[in-house]
C-alpha positions in Angstrom: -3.3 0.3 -4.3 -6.7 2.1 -4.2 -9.6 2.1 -2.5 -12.2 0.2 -4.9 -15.1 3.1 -5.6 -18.0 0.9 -6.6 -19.7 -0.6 -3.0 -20.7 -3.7 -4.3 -17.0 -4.7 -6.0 -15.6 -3.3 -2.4 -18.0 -6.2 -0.3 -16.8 -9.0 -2.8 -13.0 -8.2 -2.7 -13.8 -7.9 1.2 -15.4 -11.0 1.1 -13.0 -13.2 -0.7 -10.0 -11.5 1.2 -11.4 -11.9 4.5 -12.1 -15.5 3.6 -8.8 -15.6 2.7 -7.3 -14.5 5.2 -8.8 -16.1 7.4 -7.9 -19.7 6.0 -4.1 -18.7 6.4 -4.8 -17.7 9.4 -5.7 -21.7 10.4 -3.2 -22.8 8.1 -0.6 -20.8 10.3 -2.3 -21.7 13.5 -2.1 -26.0 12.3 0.8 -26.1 10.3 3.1 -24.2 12.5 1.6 -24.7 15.8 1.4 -21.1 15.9 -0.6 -19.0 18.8 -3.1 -16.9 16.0 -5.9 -14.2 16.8 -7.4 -12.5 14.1 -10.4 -10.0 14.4 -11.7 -8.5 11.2 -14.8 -5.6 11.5 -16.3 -4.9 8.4 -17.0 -1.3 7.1 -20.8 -1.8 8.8 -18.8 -2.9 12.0 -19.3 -6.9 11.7 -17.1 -8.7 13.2 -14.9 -11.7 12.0 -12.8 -13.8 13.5 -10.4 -16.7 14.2 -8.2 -18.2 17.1 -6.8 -21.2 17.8 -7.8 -20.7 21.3 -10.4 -19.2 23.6 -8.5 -17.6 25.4 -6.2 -15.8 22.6 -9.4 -14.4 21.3 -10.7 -13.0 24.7 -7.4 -11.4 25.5 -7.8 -10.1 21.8 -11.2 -8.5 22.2 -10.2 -7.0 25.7 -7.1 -5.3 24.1 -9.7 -4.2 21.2 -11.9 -3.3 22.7 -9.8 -0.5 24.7 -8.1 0.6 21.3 -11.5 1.1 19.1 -13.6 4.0 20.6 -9.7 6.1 20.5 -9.3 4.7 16.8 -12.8 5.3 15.8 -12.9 8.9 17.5 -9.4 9.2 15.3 -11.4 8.6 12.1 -8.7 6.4 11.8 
């Protein structure tokens, strides 16, 4: 798997994977009664999301929230 080089075939695939994803991520969340939190940034730092409660995605962001200035400081 490589990184795709052209920026506009990049923002599709991530568009139509994040979309994706996301919709398993409800499918999980309603067809298992599963606990899901998914948070997406984009490579402009948009954020994306999904939880199938408030409070999964609060606890979520906190937790993110104390990981992203090490990660981004990483390069990582």
């Amino acid at each position: 798997m490589r990184r795709i080089e052209n920026a506009t075939n990049r923002q599709v695939t991530f568009s139509k994977r994040r979309n994706g994803l996301l919709k398993k991520a409800r499918e999980l969340s309603v067809l298992c009664d599963a606990q899901v939190a998914v948070i997406i940034f984009s490579q402009k730092g948009r954020l994306y999301q999904f939880s199938s409660s408030d409070t999964h995605i609060t606890r979520a962001r906190a937790q993110l929230l104390d990981v992203v200035p090490e990660v981004i400081a990483f390069g990582i």
